[in-house]
SESEGU-85174 format. One record per residue: residue in one letter; x, y, z of N, C-alpha, C, O in turn. Coordinates in pm, whole numbers, padded with zeros to 5 digits, always signed. Example, Ala and Ser with C-alpha at 12.3 -4.5 7.8 and 13.67 -1.06 7.14 Angstrom:
REM residues 2
a+01319-00569+00780+01230-00450+00780+01320-00330+00780+01424-00332+00846/s+01285-00225+00708+01367-00106+00714+01290+00003+00787+01341+00114+00804/
END
This chain:
REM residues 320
x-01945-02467+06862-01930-02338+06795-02051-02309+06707-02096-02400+06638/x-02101-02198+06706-02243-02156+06601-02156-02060+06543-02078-01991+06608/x-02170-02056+06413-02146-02013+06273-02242-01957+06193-02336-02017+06140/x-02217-01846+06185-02284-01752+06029-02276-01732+05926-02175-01665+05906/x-02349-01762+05805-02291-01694+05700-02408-01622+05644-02516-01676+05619/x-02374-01470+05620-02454-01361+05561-02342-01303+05426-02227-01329+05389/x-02470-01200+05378-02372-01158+05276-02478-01060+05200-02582-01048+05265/x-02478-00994+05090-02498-00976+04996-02630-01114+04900-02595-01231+04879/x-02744-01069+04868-02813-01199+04773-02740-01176+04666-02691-01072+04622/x-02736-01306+04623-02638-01353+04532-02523-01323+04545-02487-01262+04445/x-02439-01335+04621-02301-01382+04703-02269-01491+04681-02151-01516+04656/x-02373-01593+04685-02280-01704+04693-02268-01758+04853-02186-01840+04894/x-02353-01701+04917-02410-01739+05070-02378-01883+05077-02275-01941+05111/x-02483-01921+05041-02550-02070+05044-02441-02166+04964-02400-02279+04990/x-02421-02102+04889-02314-02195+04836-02186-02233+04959-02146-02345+04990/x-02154-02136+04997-02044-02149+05056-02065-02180+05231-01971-02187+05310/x-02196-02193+05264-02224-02244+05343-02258-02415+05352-02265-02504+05437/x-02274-02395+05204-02276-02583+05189-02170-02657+05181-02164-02777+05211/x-02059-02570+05132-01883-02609+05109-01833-02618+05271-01746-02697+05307/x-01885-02546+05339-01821-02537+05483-01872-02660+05566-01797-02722+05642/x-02031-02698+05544-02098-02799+05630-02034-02907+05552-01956-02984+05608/x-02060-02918+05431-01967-03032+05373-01826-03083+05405-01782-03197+05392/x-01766-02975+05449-01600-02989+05467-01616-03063+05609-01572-03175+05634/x-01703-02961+05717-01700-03066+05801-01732-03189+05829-01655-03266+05888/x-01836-03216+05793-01869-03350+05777-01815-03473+05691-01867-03584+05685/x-01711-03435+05632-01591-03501+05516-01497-03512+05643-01422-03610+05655/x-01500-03414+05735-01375-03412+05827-01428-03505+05938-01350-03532+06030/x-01549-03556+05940-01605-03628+06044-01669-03546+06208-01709-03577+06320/x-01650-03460+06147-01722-03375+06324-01824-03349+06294-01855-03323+06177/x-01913-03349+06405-02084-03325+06416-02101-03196+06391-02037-03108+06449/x-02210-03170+06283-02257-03058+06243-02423-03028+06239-02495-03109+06180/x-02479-02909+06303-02598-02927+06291-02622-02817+06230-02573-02717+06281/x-02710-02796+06091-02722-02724+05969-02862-02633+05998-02961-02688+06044/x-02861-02505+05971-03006-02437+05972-03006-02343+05862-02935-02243+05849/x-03105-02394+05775-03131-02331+05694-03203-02192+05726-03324-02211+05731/x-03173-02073+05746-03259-01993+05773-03274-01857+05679-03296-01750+05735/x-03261-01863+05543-03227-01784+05440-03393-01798+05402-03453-01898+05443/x-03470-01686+05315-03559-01673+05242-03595-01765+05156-03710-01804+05140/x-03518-01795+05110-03517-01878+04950-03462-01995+04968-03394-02042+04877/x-03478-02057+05074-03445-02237+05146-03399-02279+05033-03479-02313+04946/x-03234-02288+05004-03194-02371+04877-03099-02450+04955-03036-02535+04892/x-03074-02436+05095-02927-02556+05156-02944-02666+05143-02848-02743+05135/x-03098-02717+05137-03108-02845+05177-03044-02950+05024-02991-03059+05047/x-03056-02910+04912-03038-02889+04773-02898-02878+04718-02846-02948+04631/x-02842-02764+04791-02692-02764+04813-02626-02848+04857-02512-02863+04814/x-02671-02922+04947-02633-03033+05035-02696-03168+04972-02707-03265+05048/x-02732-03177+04856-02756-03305+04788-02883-03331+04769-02889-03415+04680/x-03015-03295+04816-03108-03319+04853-03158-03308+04683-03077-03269+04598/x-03296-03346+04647-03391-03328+04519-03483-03226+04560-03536-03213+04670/x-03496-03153+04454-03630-03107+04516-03716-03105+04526-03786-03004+04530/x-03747-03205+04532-03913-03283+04582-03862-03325+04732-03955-03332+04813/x-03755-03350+04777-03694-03369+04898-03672-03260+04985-03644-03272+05104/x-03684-03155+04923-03677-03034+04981-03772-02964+05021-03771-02907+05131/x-03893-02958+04914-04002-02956+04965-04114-02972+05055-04203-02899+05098/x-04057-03159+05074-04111-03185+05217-04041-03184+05289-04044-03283+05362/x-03960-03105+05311-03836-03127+05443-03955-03073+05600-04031-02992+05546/x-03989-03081+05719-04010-02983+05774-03980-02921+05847-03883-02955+05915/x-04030-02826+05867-03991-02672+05894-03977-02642+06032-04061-02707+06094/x-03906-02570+06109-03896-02491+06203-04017-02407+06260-04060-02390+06374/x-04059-02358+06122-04209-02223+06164-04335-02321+06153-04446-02276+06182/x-04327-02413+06123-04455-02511+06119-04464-02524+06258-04571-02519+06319/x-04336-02545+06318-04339-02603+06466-04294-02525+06602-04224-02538+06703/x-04385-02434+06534-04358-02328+06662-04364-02351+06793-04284-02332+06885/x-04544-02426+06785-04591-02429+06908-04479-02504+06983-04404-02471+07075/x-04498-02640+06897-04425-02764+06964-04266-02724+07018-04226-02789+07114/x-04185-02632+06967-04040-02642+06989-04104-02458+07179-04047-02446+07288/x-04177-02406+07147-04152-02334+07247-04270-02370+07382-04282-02309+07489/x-04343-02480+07335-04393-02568+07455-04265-02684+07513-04277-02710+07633/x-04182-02734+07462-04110-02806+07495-03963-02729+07586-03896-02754+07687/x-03968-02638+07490-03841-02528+07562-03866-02434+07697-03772-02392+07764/x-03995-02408+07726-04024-02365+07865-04045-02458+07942-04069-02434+08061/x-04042-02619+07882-04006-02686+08007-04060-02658+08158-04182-02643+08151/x-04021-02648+08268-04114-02604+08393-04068-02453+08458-04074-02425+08578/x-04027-02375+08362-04022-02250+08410-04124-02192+08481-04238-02207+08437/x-04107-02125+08590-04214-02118+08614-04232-01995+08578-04333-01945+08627/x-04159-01916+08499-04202-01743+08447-04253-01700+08327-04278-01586+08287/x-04276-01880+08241-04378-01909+08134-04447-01970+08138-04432-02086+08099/x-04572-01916+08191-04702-02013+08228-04734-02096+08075-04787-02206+08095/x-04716-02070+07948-04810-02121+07795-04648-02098+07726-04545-02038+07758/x-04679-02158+07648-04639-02152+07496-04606-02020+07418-04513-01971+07354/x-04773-01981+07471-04819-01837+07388-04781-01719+07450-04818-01609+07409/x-04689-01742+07571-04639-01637+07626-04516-01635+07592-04438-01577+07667/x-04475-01687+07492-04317-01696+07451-04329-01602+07342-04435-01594+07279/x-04208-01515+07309-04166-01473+07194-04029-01535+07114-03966-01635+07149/x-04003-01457+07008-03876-01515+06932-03739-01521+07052-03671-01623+07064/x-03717-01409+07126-03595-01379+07198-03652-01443+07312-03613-01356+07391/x-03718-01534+07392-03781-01519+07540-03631-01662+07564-03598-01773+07523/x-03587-01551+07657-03417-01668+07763-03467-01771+07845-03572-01798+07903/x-03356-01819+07828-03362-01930+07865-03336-01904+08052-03247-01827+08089/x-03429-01981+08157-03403-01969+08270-03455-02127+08352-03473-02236+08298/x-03466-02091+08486-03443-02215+08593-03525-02269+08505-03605-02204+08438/x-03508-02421+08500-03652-02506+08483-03717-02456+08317-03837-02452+08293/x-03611-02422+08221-03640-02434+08076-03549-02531+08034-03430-02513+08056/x-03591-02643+07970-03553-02713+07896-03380-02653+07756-03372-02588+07652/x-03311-02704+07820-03152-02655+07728-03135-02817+07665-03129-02931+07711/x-03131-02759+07544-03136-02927+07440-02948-02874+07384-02890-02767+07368/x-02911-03028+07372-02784-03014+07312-02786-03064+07136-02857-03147+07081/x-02687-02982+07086-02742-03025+06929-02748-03132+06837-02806-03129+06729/x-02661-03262+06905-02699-03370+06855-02805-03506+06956-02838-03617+06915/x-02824-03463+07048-02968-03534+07118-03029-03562+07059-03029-03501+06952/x-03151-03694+07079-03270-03710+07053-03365-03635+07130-03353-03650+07251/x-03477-03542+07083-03568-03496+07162-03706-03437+07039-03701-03424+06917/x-03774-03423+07097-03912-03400+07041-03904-03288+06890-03969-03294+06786/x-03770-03167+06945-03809-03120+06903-03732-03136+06766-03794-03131+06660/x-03587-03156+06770-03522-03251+06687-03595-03359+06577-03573-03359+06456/x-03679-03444+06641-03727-03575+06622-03850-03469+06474-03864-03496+06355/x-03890-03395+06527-03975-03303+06422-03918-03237+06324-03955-03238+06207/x-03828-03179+06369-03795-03046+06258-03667-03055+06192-03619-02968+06119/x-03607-03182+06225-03395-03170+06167-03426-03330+06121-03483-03420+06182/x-03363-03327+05982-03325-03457+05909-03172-03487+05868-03096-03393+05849/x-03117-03652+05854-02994-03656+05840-02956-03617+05670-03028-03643+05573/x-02842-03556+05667-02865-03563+05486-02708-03565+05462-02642-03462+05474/x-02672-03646+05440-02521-03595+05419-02386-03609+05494-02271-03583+05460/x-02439-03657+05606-02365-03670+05726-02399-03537+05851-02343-03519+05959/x-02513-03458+05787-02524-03347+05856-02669-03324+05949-02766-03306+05875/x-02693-03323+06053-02848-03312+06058-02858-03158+06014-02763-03080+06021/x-02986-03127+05967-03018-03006+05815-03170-02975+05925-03234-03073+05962/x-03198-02879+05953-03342-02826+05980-03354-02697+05918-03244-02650+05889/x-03462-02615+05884-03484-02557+05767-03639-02494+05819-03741-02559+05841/x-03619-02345+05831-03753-02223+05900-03804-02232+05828-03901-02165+05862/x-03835-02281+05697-03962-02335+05604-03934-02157+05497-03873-02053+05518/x-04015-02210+05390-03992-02092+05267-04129-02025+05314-04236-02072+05353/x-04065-01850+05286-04248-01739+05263-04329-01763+05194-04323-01698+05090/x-04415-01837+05202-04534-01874+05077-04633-01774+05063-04630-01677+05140/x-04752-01786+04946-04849-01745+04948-04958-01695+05036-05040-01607+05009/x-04939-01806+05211-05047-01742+05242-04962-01624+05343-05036-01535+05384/x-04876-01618+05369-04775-01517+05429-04813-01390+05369-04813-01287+05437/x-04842-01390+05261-04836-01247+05159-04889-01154+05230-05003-01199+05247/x-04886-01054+05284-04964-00924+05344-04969-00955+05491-04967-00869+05579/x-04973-01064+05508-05023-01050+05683-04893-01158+05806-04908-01216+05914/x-04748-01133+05693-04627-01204+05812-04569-01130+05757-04606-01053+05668/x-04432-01149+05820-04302-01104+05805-04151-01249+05766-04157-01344+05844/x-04098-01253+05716-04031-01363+05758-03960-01434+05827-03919-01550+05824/x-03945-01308+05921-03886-01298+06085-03995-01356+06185-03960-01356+06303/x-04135-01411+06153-04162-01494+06183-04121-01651+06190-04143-01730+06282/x-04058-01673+06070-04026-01831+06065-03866-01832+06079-03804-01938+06070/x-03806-01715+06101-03671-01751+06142-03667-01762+06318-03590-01828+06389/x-03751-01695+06347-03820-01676+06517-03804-01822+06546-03757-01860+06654/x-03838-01895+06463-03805-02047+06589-03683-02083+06578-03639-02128+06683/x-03578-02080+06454-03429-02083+06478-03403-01975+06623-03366-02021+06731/x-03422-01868+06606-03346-01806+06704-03384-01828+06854-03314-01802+06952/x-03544-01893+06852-03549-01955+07007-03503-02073+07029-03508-02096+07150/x-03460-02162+06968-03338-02248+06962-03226-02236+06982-03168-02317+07055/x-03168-02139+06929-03021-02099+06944-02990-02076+07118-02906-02121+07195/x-03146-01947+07136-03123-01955+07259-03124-02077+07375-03089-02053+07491/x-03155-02168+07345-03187-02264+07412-03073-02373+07418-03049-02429+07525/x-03009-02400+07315-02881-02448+07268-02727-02460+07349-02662-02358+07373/x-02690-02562+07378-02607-02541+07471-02472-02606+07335-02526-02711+07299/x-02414-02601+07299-02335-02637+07205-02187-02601+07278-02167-02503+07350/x-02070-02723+07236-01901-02745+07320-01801-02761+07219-01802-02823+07113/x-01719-02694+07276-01581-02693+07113-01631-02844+07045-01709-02921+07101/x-01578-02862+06933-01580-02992+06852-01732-02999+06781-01765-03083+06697/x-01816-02893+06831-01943-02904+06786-02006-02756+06722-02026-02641+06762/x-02028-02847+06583-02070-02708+06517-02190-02662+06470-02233-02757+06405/x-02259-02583+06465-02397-02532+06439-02357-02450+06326-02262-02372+06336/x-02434-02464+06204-02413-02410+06103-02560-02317+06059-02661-02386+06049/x-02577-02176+06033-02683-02083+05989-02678-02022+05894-02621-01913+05905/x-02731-02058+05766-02720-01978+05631-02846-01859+05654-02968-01874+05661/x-02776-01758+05661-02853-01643+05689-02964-01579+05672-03033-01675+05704/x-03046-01492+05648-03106-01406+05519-03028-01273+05467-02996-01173+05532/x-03006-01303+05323-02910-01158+05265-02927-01053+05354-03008-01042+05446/x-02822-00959+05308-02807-00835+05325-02804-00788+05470-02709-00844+05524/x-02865-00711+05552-02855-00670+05712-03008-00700+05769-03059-00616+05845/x-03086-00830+05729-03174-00826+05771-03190-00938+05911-03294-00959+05973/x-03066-00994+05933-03029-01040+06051-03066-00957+06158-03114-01011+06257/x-03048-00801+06157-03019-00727+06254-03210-00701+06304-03247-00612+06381/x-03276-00772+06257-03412-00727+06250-03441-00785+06461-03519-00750+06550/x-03339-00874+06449-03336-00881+06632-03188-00902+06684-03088-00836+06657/x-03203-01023+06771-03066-01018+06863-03010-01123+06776-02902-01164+06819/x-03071-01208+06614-02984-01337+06591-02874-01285+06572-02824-01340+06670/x-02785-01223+06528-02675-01162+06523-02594-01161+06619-02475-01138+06597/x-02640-01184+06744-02511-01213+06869-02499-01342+06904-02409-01362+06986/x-02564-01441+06866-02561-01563+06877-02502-01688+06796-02539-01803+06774/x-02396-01613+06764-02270-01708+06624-02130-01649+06676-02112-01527+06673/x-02038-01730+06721-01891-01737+06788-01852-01662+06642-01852-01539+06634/x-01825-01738+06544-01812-01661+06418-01937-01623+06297-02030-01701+06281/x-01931-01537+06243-01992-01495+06090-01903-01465+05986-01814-01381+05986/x-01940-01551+05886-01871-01510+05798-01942-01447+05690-02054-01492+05668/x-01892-01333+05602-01999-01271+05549-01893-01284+05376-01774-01264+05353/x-01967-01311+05319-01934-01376+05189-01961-01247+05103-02069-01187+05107/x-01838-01203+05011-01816-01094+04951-01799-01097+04824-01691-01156+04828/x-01821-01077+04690-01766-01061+04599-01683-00946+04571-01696-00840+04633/x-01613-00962+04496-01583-00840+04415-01613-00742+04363-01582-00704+04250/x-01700-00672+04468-01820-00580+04401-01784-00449+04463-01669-00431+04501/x-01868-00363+04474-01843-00245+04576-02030-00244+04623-02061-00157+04704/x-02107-00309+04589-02193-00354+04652-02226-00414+04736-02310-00395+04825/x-02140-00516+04705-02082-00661+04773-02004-00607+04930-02010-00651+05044/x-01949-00519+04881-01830-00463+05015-01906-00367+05073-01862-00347+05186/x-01999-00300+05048-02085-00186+05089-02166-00255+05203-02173-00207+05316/x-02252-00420+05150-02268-00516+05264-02207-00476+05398-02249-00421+05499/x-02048-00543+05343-01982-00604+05466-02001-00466+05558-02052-00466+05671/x-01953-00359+05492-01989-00221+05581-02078-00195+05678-02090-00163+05796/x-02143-00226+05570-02313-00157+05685-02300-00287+05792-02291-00247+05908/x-02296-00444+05778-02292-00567+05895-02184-00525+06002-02206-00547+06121/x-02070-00465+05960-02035-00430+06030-02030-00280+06138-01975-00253+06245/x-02092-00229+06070-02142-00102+06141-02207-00181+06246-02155-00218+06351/x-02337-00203+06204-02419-00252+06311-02361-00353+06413-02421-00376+06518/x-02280-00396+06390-02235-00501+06462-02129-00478+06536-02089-00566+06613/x-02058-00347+06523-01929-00289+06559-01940-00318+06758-01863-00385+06827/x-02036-00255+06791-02074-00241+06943-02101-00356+07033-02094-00336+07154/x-02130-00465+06990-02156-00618+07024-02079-00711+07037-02128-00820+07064/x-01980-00703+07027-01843-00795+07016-01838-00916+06933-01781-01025+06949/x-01924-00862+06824-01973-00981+06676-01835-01039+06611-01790-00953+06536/x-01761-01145+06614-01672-01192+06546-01726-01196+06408-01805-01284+06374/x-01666-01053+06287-01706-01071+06171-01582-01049+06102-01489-00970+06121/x-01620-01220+05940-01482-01227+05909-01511-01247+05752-01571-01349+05718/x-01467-01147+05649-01486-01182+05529-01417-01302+05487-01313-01358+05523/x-01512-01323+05396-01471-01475+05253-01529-01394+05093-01642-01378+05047/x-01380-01350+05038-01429-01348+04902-01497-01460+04821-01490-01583+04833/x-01569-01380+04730-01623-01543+04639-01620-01485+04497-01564-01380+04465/x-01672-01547+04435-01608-01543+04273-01498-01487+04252-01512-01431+04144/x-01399-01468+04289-01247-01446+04251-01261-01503+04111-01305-01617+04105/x-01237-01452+04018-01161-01504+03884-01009-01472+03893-00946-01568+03937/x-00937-01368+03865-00807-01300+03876-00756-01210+03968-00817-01154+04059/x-00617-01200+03934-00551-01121+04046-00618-00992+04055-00617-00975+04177/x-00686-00872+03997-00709-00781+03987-00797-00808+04101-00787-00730+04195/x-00924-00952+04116-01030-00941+04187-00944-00932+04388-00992-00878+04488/x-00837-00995+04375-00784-01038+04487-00751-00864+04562-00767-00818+04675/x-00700-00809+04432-00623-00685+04473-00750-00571+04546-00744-00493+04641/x-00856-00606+04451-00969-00502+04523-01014-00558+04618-01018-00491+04721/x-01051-00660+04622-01080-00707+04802-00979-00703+04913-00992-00676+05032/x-00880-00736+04847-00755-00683+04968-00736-00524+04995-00683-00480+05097/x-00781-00453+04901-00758-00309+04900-00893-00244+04992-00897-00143+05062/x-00994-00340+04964-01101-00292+05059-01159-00320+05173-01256-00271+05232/x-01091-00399+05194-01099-00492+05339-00995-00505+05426-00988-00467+05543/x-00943-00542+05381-00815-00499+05482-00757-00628+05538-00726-00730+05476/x-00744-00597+05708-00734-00732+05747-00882-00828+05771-00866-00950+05781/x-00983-00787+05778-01119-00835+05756-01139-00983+05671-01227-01068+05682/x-01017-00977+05580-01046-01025+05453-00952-01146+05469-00831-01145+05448/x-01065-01302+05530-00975-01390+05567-00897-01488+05449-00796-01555+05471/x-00979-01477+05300-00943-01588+05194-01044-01555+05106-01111-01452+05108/x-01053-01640+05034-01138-01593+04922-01155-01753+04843-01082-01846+04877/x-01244-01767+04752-01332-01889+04677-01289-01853+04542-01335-01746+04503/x-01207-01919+04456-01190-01908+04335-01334-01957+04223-01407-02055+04232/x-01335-01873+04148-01422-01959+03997-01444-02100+04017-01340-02157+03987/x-01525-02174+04051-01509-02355+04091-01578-02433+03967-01687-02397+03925/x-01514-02532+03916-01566-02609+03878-01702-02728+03913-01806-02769+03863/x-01624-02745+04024-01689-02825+04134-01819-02750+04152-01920-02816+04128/x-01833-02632+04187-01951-02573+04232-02056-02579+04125-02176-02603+04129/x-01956-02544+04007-02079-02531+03856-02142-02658+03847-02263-02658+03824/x-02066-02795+03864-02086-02932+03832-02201-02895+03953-02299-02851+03893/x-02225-02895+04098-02362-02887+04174-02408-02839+04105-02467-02909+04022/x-02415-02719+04093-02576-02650+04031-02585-02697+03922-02702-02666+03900/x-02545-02762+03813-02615-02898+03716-02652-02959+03754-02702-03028+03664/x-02689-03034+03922-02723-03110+03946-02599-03264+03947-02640-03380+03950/x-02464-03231+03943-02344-03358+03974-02322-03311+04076-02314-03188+04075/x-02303-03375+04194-02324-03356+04338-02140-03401+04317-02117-03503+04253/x-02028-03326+04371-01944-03437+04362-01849-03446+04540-01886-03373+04631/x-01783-03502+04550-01767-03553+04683-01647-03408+04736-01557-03374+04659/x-01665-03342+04866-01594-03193+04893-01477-03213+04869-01425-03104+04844/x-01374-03331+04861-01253-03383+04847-01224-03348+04691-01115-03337+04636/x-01309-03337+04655-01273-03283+04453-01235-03134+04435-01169-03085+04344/x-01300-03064+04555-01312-02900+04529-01131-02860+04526-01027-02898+04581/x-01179-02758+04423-01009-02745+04404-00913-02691+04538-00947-02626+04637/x-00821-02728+04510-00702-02723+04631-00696-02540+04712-00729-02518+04828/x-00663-02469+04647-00713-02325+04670-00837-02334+04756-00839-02329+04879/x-00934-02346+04678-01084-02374+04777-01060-02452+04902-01129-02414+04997/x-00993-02537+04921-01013-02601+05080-00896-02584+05133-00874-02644+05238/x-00810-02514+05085-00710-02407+05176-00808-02326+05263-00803-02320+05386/x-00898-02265+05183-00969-02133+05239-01051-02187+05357-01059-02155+05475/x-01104-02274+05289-01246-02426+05436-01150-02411+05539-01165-02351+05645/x-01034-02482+05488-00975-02527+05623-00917-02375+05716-00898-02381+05837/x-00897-02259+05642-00879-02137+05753-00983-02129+05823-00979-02112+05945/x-01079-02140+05761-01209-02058+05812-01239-02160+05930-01312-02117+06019/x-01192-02289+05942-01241-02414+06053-01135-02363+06160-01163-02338+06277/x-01005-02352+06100-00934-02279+06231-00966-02170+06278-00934-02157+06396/x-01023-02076+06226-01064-01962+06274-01166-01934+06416-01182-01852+06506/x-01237-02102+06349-01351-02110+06403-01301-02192+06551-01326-02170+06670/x-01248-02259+06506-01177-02330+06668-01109-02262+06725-01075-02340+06814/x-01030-02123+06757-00961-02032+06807-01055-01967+06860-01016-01862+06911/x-01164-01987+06870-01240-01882+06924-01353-01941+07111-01429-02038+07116/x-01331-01870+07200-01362-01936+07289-01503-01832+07353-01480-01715+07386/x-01665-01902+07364-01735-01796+07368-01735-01768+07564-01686-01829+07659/x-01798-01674+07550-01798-01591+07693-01955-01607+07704-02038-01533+07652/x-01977-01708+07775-02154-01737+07778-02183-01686+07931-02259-01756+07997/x-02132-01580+07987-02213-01477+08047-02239-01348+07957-02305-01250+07989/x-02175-01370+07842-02214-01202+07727-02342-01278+07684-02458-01236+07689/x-02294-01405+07637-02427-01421+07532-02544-01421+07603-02648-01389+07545/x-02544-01451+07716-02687-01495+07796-02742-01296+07821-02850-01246+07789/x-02637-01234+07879-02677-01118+07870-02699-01070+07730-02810-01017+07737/x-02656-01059+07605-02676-00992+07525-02833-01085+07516-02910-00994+07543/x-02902-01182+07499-02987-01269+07450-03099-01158+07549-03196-01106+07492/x-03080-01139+07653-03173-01084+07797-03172-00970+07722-03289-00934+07712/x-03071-00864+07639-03137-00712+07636-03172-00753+07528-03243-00654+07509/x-03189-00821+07423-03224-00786+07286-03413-00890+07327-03514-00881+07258/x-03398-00960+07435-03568-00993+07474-03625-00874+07526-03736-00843+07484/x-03569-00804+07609-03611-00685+07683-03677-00582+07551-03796-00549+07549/x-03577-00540+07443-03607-00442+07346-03701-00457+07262-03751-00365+07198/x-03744-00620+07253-03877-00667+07143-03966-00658+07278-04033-00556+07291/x-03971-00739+07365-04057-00691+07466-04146-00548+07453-04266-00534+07430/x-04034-00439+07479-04118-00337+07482-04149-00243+07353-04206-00135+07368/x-04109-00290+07227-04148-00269+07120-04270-00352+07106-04354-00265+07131/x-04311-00416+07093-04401-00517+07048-04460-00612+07129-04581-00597+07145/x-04398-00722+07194-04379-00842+07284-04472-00836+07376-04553-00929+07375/x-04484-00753+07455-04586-00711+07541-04690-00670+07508-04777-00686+07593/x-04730-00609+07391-04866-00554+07338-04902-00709+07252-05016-00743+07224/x-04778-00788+07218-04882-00905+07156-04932-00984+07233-05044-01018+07195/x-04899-01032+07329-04911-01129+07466-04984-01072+07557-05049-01148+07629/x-04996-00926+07582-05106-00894+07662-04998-00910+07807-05053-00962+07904/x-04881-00876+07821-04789-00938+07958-04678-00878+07940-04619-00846+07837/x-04646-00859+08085-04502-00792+08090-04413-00905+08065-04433-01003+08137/x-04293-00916+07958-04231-01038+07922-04107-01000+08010-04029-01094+08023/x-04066-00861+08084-03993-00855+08132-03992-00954+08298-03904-00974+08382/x-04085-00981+08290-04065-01101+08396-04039-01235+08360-04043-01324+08445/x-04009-01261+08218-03964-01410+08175-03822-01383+08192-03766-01456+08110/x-03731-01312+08259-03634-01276+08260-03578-01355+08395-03647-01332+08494/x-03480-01433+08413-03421-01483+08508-03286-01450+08552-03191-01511+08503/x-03261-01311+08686-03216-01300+08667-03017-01352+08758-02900-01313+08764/x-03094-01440+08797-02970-01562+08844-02914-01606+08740-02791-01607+08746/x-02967-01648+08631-02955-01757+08532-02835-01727+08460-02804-01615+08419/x-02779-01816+08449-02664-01824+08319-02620-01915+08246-02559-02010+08294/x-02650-01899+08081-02669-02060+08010-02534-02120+08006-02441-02041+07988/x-02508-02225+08017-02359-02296+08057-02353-02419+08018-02466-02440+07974/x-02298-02505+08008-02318-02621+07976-02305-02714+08089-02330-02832+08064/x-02267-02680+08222-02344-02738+08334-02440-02754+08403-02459-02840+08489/x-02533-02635+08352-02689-02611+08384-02765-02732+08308-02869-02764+08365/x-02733-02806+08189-02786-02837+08070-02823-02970+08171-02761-03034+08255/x-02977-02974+08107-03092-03131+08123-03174-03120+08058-03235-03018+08028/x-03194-03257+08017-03273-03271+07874-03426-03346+07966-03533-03354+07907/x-03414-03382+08072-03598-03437+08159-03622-03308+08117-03733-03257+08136/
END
């Protein structure tokens, strides 16, 4: 299962994306963690120092290496450099499963927690004026595509705030999203617009209140959400003790709080994906950067990296 969590900055994203990878990995099932938010704080959330965080590396460091390894012997990607963020997966591309050993793994994902954690690296200085940061989320999402993942197995993606997911196709590539809400009308104005955009795609999107203090907060998120609105995150102790820096074990978080974990894990196991949508939705949203952009950067029609037999499955999957 691949999992989302977006929201509102300062939501409480990341937080509650670290409560969820944590829960699972307390629960003992394999989880593979991607940091892909602006402001790389999961690894941190998840116990790490930050001097440990710092050198974690990155996803966008390793561009070349993860989309030379992923065209594998296609033969409708002659280079590397003919790949974009969306380019599908077809005959003779390399489909990695998410807990394998492989090159590209072996580079870019560390154990931390019980979780392997990989992380699109933070916008630095020399980025300023001449990237976007949809550059360094670009190698998460040619991963995803590549990704063959089976119930019992979970892929975890801490987002970038607000609707800037929608900047390509990562948005169809998570069985669930959960989009983390406060009590705001800002906060809920979010969930709106994610779901606008997302209305037409068959996006499983499922609110999680967060800072709940009192009943009043419960009543306006229930009043504005509706059925949308799967549970909600009380005021935590536990959470305040992390961000001091007391890491304490997910089994402490108050009882309320892992009522809510544990919906959101069933939610997530009820859900069964249709991987002839995803492979098609993955094909038009390559097609639409293609001819926006894709093709004028590469100098090539990318509409021929398009395979159109292909369908990603988990019987197709080989790791030679």
């Amino acid at each position: 299962m691949k999992i989302a969590f977006v929201g509102k900055g300062g939501s409480g994203k990341t937080t509650l994306s670290s409560l969820f990878v944590s829960y699972l990995a307390d629960a003992g099932k394999p989880v593979l963690a991607i940091d892909a938010d602006i402001n790389q704080h999961l690894a941190v959330a998840l116990g790490a120092t930050e001097e440990q965080a710092l050198a974690w590396p990155t996803l966008g460091e390793n561009m070349t290496l993860i989309k030379d390894y992923l065209r594998g012997d296609n033969p409708r990607i002659p280079s590397a450099a003919a790949m974009i963020k969306t380019t599908p997966p077809g005959s003779g591309s390399r489909l990695v499963r998410p807990f394998e050993d492989n090159p590209v793994f072996d580079a870019c994902f560390r154990a931390l927690g019980g979780v392997r954690l990989g992380v699109t690296g933070r916008f630095d200085e020399d980025d300023l004026g001449v990237a976007c940061y949809h550059s360094k989320v670009g190698a998460a999402e040619l991963l995803l595509n590549h990704l063959v993942d089976e119930p019992g197995e979970y892929v975890v993606m801490d987002m970038t705030a607000g609707a800037d997911a929608f900047a390509s196709g990562l948005f169809t590539r998570f069985d669930v999203t959960f989009l983390v809400c406060e009590p705001t009308l800002r906060s809920v104005g979010v969930y709106r617009q994610y779901a606008d955009h997302a209305r037409d795609f068959g996006v499983r999107l499922v609110a999680v209140g967060n800072k709940v203090t009192d009943a009043d907060d419960v009543e306006f998120l229930t009043g504005q959400l509706g059925d949308a609105l799967l549970g909600w995150m009380t005021a935590s102790g536990h959470v305040r003790a992390a961000e001091r820096g007391s890491t304490r074990p997910i089994g402490e978080l108050e009882q309320p709080n892992l009522h809510t974990l544990a919906t959101m894990l069933s939610t997530v196991d009820a859900e069964t994906r249709d991987w002839t949508r995803y492979q098609r939705q993955g094909v038009e949203f390559h097609l639409r950067n293609a001819r926006a952009w894709g093709n004028g950067r590469t100098g090539s029609d990318l509409e021929d990296q398009v395979d159109p037999d292909f369908v990603l499955d988990p019987s197709v999957v080989t790791t030679s």
